[in-house]
C-alpha positions as CSV (number, residue, x, y, z in Angstrom):
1,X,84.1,137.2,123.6
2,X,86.1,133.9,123.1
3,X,83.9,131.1,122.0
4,X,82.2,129.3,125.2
5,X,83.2,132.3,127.2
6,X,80.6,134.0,129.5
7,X,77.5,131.6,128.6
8,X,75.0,131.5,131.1
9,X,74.5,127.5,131.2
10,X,72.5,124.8,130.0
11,X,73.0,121.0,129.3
12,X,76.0,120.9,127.7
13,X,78.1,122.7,130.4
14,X,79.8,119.6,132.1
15,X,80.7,118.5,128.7
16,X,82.9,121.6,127.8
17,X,84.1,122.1,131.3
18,X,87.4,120.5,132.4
19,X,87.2,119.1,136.2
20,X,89.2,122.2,137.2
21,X,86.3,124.5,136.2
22,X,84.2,122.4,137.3
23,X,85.4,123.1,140.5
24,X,85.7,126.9,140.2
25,X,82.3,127.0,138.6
26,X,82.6,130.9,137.9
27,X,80.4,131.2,135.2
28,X,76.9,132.7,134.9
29,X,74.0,130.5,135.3
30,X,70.3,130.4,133.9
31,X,68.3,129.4,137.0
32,X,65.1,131.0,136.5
33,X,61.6,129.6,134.9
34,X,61.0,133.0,134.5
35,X,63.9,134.2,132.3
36,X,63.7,130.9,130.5
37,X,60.0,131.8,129.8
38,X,60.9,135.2,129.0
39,X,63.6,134.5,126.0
40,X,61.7,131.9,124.5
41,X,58.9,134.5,123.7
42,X,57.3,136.5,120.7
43,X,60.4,135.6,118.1
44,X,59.4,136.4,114.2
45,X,58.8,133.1,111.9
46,X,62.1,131.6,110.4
47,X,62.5,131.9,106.8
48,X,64.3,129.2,105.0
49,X,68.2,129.7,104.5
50,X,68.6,127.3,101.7
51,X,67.0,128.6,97.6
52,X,67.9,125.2,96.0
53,X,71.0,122.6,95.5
54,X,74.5,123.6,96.2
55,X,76.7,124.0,93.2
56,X,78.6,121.1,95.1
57,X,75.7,118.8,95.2
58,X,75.5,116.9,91.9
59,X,79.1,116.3,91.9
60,X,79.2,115.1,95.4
61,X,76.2,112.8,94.2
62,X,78.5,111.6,91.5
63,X,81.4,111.0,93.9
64,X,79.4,108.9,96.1
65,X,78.0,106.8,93.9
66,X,81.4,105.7,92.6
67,X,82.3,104.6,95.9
68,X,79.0,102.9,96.2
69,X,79.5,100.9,93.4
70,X,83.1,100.1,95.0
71,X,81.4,98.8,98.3
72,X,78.0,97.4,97.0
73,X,75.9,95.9,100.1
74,X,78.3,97.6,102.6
75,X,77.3,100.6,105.1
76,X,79.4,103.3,104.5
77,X,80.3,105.8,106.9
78,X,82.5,109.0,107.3
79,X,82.4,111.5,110.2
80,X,82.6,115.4,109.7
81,X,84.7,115.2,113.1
82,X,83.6,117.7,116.2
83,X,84.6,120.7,117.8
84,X,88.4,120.5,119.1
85,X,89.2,122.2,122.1
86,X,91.6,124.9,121.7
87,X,91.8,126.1,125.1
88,X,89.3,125.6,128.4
89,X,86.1,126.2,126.8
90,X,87.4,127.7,123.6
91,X,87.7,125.5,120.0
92,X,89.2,125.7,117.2
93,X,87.1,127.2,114.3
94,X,85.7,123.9,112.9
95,X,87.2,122.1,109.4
96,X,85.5,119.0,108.5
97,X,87.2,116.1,107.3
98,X,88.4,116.2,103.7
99,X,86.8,113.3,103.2
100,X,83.3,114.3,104.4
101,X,83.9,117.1,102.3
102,X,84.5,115.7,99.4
103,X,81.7,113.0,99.5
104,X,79.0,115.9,100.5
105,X,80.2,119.4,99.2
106,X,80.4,121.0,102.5
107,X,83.0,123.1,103.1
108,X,83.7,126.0,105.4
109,X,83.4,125.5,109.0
110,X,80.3,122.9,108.4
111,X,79.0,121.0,109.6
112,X,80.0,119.5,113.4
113,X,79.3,116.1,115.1
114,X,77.4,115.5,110.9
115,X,77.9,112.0,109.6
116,X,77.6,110.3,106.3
117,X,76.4,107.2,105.9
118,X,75.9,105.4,102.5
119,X,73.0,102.6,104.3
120,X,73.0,99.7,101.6
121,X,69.7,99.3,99.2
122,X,67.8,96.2,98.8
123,X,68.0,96.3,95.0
124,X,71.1,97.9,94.4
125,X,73.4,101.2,95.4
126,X,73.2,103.2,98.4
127,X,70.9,105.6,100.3
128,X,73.3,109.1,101.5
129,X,72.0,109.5,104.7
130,X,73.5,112.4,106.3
131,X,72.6,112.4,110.1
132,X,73.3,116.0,112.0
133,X,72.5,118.0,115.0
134,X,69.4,120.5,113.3
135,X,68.4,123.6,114.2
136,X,67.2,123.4,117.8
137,X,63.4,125.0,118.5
138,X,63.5,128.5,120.2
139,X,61.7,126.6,123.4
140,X,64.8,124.3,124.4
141,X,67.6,125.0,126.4
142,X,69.3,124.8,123.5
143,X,68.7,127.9,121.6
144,X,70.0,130.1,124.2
145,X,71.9,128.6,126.8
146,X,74.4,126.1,125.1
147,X,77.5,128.4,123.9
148,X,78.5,125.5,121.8
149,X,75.9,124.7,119.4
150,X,72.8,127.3,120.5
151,X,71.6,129.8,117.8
152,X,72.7,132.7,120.0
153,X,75.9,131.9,120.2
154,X,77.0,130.3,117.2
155,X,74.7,131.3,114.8
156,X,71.7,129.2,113.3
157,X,72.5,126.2,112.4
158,X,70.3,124.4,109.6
159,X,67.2,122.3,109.3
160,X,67.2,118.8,108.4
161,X,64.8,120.4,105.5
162,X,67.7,123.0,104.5
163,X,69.9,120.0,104.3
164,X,68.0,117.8,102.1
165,X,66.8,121.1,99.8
166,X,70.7,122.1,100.0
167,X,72.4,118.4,99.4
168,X,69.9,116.2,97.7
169,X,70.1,113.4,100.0
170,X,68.6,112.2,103.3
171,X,69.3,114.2,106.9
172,X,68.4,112.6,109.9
173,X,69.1,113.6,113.8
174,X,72.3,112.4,114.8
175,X,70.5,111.2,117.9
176,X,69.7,108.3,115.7
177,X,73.2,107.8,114.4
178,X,74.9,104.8,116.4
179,X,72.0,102.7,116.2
180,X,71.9,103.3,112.5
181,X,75.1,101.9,111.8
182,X,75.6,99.2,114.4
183,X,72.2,97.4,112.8
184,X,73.0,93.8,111.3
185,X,76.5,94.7,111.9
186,X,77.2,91.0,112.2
187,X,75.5,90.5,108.9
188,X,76.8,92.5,106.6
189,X,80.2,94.8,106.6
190,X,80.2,98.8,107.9
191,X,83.6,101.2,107.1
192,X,84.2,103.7,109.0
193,X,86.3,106.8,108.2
194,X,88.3,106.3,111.5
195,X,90.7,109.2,111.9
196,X,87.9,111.7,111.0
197,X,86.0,111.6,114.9
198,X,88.5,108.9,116.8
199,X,85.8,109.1,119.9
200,X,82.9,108.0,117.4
201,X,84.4,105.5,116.3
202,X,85.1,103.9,119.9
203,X,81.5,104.2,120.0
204,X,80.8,102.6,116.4
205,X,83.6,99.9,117.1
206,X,81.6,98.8,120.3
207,X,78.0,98.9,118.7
208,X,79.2,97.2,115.9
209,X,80.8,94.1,118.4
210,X,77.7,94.4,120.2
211,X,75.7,93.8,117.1
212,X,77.9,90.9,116.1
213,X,80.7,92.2,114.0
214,X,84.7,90.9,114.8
215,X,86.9,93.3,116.5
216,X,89.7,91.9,114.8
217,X,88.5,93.1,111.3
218,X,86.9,96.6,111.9
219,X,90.3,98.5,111.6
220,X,91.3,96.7,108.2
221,X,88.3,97.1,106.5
222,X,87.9,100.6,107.9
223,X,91.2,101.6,106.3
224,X,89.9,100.3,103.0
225,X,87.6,102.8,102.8
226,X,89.7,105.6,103.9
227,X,92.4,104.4,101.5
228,X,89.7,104.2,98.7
229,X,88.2,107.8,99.2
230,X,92.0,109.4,99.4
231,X,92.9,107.2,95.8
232,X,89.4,108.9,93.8
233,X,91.1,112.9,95.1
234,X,93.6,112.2,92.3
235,X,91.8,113.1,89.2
236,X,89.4,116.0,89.7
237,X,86.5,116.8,88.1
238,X,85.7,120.0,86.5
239,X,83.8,121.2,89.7
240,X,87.2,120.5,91.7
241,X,89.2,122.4,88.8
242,X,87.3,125.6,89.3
243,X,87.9,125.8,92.7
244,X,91.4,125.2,92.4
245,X,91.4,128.2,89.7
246,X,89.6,130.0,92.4
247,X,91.9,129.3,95.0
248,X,95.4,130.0,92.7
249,X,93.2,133.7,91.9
250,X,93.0,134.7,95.4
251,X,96.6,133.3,96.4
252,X,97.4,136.1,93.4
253,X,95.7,138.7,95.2
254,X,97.4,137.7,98.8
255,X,100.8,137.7,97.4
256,X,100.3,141.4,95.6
257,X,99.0,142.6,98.6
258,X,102.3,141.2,100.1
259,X,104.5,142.5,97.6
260,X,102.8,146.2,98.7
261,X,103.8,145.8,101.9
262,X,107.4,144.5,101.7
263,X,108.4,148.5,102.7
264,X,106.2,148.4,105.2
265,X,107.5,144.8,106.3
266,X,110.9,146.6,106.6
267,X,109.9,149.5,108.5
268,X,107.7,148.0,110.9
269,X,110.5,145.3,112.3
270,X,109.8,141.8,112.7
271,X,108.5,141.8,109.2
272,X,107.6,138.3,108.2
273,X,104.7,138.6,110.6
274,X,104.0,141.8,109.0
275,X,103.7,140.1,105.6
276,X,102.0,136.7,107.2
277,X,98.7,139.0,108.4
278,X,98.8,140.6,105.1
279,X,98.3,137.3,103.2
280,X,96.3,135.8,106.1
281,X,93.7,139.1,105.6
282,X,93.3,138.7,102.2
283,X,92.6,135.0,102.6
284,X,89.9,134.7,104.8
285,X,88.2,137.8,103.0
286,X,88.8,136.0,99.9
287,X,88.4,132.2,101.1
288,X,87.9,130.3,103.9
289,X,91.6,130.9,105.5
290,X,95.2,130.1,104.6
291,X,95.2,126.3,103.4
292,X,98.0,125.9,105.8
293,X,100.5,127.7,107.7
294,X,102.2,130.3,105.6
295,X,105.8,130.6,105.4
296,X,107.2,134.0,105.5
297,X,110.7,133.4,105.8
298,X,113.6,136.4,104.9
299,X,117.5,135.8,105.2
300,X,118.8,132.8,106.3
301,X,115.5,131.8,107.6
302,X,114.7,130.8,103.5
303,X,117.0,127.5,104.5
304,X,114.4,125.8,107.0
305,X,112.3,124.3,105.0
306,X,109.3,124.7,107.4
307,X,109.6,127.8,109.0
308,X,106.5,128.5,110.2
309,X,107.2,130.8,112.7
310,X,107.7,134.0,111.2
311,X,109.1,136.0,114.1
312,X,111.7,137.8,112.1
313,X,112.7,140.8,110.6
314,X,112.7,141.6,107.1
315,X,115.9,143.3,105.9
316,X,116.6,145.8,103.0
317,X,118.8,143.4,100.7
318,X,117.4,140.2,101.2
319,X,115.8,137.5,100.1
320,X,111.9,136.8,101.6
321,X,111.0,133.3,100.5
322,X,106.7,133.1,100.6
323,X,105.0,129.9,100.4
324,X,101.7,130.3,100.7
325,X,97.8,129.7,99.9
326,X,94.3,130.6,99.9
327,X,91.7,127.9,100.8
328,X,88.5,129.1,99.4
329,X,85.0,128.3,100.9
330,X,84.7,125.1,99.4
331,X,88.6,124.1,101.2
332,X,90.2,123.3,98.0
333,X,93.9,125.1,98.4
334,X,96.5,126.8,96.3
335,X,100.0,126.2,96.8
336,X,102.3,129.1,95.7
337,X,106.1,129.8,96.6
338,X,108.0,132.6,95.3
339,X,111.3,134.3,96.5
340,X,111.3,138.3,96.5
341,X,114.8,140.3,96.3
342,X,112.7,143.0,98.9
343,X,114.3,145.8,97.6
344,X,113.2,144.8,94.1
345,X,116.7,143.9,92.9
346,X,118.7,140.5,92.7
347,X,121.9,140.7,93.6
348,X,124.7,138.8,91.5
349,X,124.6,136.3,93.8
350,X,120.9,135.9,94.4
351,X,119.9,136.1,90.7
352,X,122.5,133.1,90.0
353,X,121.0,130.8,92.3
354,X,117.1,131.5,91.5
355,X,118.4,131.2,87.7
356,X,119.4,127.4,88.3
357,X,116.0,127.2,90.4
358,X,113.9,128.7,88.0
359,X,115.5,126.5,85.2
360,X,115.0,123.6,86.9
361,X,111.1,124.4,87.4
362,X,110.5,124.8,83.7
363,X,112.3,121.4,83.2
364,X,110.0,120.1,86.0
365,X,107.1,121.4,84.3
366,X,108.1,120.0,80.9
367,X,108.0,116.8,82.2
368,X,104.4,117.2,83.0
369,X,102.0,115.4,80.8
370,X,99.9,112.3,80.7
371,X,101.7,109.0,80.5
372,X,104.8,110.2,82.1
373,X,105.3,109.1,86.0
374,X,104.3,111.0,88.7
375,X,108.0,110.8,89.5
376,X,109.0,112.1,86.3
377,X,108.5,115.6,87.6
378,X,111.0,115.2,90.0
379,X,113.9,113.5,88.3
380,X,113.7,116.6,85.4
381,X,114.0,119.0,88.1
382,X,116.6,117.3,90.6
383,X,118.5,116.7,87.0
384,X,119.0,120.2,86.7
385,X,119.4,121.3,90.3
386,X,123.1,118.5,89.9
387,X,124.0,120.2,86.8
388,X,124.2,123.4,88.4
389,X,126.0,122.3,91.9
390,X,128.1,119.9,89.7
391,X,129.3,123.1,87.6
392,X,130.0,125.2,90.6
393,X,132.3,122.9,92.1
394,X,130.0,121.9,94.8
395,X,129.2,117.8,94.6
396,X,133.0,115.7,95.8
397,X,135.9,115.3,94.1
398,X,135.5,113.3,91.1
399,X,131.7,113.1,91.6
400,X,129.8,113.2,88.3
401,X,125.8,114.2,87.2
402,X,125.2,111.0,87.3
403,X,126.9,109.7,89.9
404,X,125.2,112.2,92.2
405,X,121.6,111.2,90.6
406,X,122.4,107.3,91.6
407,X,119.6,106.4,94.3
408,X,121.8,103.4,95.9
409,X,125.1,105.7,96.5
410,X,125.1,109.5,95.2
411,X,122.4,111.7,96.4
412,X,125.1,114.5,97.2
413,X,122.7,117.2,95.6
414,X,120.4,116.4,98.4
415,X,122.8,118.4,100.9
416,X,120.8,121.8,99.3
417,X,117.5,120.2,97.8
418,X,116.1,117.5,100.2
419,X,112.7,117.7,99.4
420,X,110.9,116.4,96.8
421,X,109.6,118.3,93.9
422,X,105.8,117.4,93.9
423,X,103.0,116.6,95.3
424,X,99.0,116.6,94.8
425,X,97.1,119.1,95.5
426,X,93.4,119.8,96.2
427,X,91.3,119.7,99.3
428,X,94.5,119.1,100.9
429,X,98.1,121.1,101.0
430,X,99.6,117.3,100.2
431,X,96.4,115.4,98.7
432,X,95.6,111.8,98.3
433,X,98.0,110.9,100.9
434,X,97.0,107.8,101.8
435,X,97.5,106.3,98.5
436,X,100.2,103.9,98.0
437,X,104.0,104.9,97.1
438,X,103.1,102.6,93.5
439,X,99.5,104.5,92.8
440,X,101.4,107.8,93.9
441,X,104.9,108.0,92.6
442,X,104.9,105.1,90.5
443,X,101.8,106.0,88.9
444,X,101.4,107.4,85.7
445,X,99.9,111.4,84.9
446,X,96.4,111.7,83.9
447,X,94.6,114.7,82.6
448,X,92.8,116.3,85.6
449,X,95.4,115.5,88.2
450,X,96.4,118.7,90.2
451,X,99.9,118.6,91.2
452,X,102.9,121.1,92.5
453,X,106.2,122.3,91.2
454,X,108.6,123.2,93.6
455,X,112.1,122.9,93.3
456,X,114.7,125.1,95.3
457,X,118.1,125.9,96.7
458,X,119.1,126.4,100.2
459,X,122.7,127.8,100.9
460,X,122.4,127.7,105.2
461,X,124.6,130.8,106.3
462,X,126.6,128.6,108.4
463,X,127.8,125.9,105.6
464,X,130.8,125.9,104.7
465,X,131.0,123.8,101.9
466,X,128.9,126.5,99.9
467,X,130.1,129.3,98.2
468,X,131.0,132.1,100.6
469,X,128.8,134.6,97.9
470,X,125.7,131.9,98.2
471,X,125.6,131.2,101.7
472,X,122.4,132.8,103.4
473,X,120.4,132.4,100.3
474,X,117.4,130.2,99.6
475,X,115.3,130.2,96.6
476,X,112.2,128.0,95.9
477,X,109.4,129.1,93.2
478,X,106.2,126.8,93.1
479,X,103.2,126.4,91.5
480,X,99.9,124.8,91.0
481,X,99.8,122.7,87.3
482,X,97.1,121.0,85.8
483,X,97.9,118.3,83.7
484,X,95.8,118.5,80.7
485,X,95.4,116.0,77.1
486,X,98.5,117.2,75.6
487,X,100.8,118.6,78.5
488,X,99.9,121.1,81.4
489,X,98.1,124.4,82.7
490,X,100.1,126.2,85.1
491,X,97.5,127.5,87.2
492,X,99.4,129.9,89.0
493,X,101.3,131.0,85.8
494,X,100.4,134.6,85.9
495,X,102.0,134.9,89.2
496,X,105.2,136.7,87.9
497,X,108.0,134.3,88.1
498,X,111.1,135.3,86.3
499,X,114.0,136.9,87.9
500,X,112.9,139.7,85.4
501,X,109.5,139.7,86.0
502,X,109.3,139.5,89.8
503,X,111.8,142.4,89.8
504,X,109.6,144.2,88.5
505,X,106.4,143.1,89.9
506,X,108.1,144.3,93.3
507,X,109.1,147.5,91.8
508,X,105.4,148.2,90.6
509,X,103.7,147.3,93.6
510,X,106.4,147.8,96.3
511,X,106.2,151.6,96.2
């Protein structure tokens, strides 16, 4: 039964219902006092869901009080976001927003319509407030009738008492919320997260004017605080770093369990798919889900960058280019890529061109350490990536290494790698992203930083300024690095990775 399927009514309905349905109004309805009597009866006592703290909890604590010493006398507030409608009256399983996440320690699917707020202390620092919709009593409408939030359709959700035991902070009904945050608006400055619920904060934006703040300035200072909680993502803290460990373990497990099945991806026809639900299985019994889209991409298909769509087959011969990740419980994400020969040999060809990848990955990673630029990373790589088209004949006439590498008027490389060669990694795919090009490129390495290395080569079939024995081929390998006191950790590491290695890694498990 889809969720919000079938229910038999209550409050909520008109809500969920598009005027169309309205309309038809084909759905069972509650309309008895007697049936409502009769379900609210002789239910055995709750027992509390929630033993102590989260693991998450202290660190969240220290988060926030970082950014309360950032905003002192200013109400702080960020939005988990709501339920999104994936289709008439069913939503998309529920992510909060990374900020929320990161400033509470919720993960998972937790918890819709819930809102921080950071409320301003007399003598110093902020209160974490975090107002929710609780656990509704078995005797409302609620429990039984609303296939949105009611216990039986969507499970129990928790107390205010589970929260505070669970979080170490305030909870409060989010009844109370907008009246909350609107207070002395004109008095003293309240942020708002504003991309995390865009219909809340219509709602804030119009309390707040109504309780004296400036139109004008709400987006501006808003953004601050977005900006501000996206810049402290970049150095994680040794909770974040297990995660990610966690995260690159499982992604291991999803890509053996894809390496298993290449036969099977053969056999079965329209194989990327095949291989797609094999990763996608192991990630949401491992994790919460895949941390993004997977890309399953075999043949030619290796050359778009994004190809998310997976609909083809996987041929004996080929190349099957995987970028993937698990995002565990706690939504922090790995990030792997590697490039399988699926019969568990390179041709000539193919080993040539994941050679000059590979080498320009290890020169990528060298160049990963504290005190070099974020940006670093990528000129090592791209430096070797030239080197290799240079010395197969493949930049113009006359064109050197370095003329190629000049930003103002080379860049011929780019023709087969256009995409950068890193990025930050953590509770999102690409993290921190609303920091500045100078506090992100610019910016120097520092120990705790979780970043990507991901160069590659893409030969389209149809370009004929490639070598005829290259064309078809793409190649990309990636992974997860922690940059440490005196270098880097590859995270991912164990993942085999050599064109000797993954040969036979896809020989040992392929079968």
């Amino acid at each position: 039964m889809a969720r919000g399927a079938g229910h038999v009514g209550g409050p909520c309905d008109d809500a969920e219902m598009s005027e169309e349905q309205k309309q038809a109004d084909n759905r069972a309805r509650a309309t008895t006092d007697e049936l409502r009597t009769f379900i609210r009866e002789d239910w055995a006592p709750r027992r509390p869901t929630v033993d102590g703290p989260a693991d998450a909890a202290s660190w969240a604590a220290a988060r926030r009080a970082v950014l309360s010493a950032a905003y002192p006398k200013q109400r702080l507030v960020v939005p988990a976001g709501g339920l999104k409608v994936r289709s008439n009256d069913s939503d998309y399983v529920f992510r909060p927003h990374t900020a929320f996440a990161y400033l509470t320690g919720l993960g998972a699917d937790r918890e819709p319509d819930a809102v921080l707020v950071l409320e301003p202390l007399d003598d110093g620092g902020h209160e974490a407030v975090l107002y929710l919709r609780p656990l509704a009593e078995r005797d409302s409408d609620e429990f039984f009738a609303d296939s949105r939030y009611g216990e039986f359709w969507v499970g129990a959700r928790p107390t205010l008492e589970d929260v505070e035991r669970e979080l170490g902070l305030t909870a409060r009904h989010v009844d109370g919320l907008v009246d909350a945050v609107a207070k002395d608006a004109g008095e003293l400055t309240v942020r708002v997260v504003r991309d995390a619920d865009r219909e809340l904060t219509a709602r804030l934006d119009d309390a707040r004017v109504e309780n004296g703040a400036e139109r004008e300035s709400l987006e501006e200072a808003d953004d601050a605080l977005a900006h501000a909680v996206s810049l402290a993502r970049l150095v994680k803290d040794d909770y974040e770093v297990e995660q990610m460990r966690a995260a690159v373990a499982a992604t291991h497990e999803g890509f053996d369990a894809m390496v298993a099945e290449l036969a099977e991806a053969v056999a079965q026809g329209r194989g990327e798919r095949w291989l797609e639900g094999t990763f996608g299985r192991t990630a949401r019994h491992r994790g919460n889900g895949v941390g993004y889209d997977a890309i399953c991409a075999a043949g030619d298909h290796a050359n778009t960058l994004h190809w998310i769509k997976n609909t083809g087959a996987v041929e004996p011969g080929e190349l099957v280019l995987i970028d993937a990740g698990v995002e565990v419980d706690s939504l922090y994400t790995a990030d792997v890529t590697r490039t399988l020969p699926t019969d568990g040999t390179f041709t000539e060809a193919q080993r040539e061109v994941y050679e000059a990848v590979l080498a320009a990955q290890e020169a990528g990673l060298a160049a990963v350490r504290p005190g070099n630029k974020f940006s670093d990373v990528h000129a090592a790589a791209i430096r070797v990536v030239a080197e290799h088209l240079h010395a197969w004949g493949l930049l113009p006439e006359g064109v050197s290494v370095e003329d190629t590498l000049d930003k103002e008027h080379g860049q011929y490389h780019r023709r087969w790698m256009v995409h950068g060669t890193s990025h930050h990694l953590g509770l999102d795919v690409h993290d921190c992203a609303l920091a500045t090009r100078e506090e992100y490129m610019d910016a120097e390495l520092r120990p705790g930083m979780v970043l990507t290395v991901e160069p590659g080569l893409y030969f389209k079939a149809d370009d004929l300024k490639a070598p005829e024995r290259f064309r078809g081929i793409g190649v990309r390998i990636e992974d997860d690095v922690l940059v440490t006191e005196d270098g880097c950790e590859n995270l991912s590491g164990g993942i085999p990775r050599t064109a000797d290695d993954v040969e036979a890694w896809v020989r040992r498990l392929r079968g």
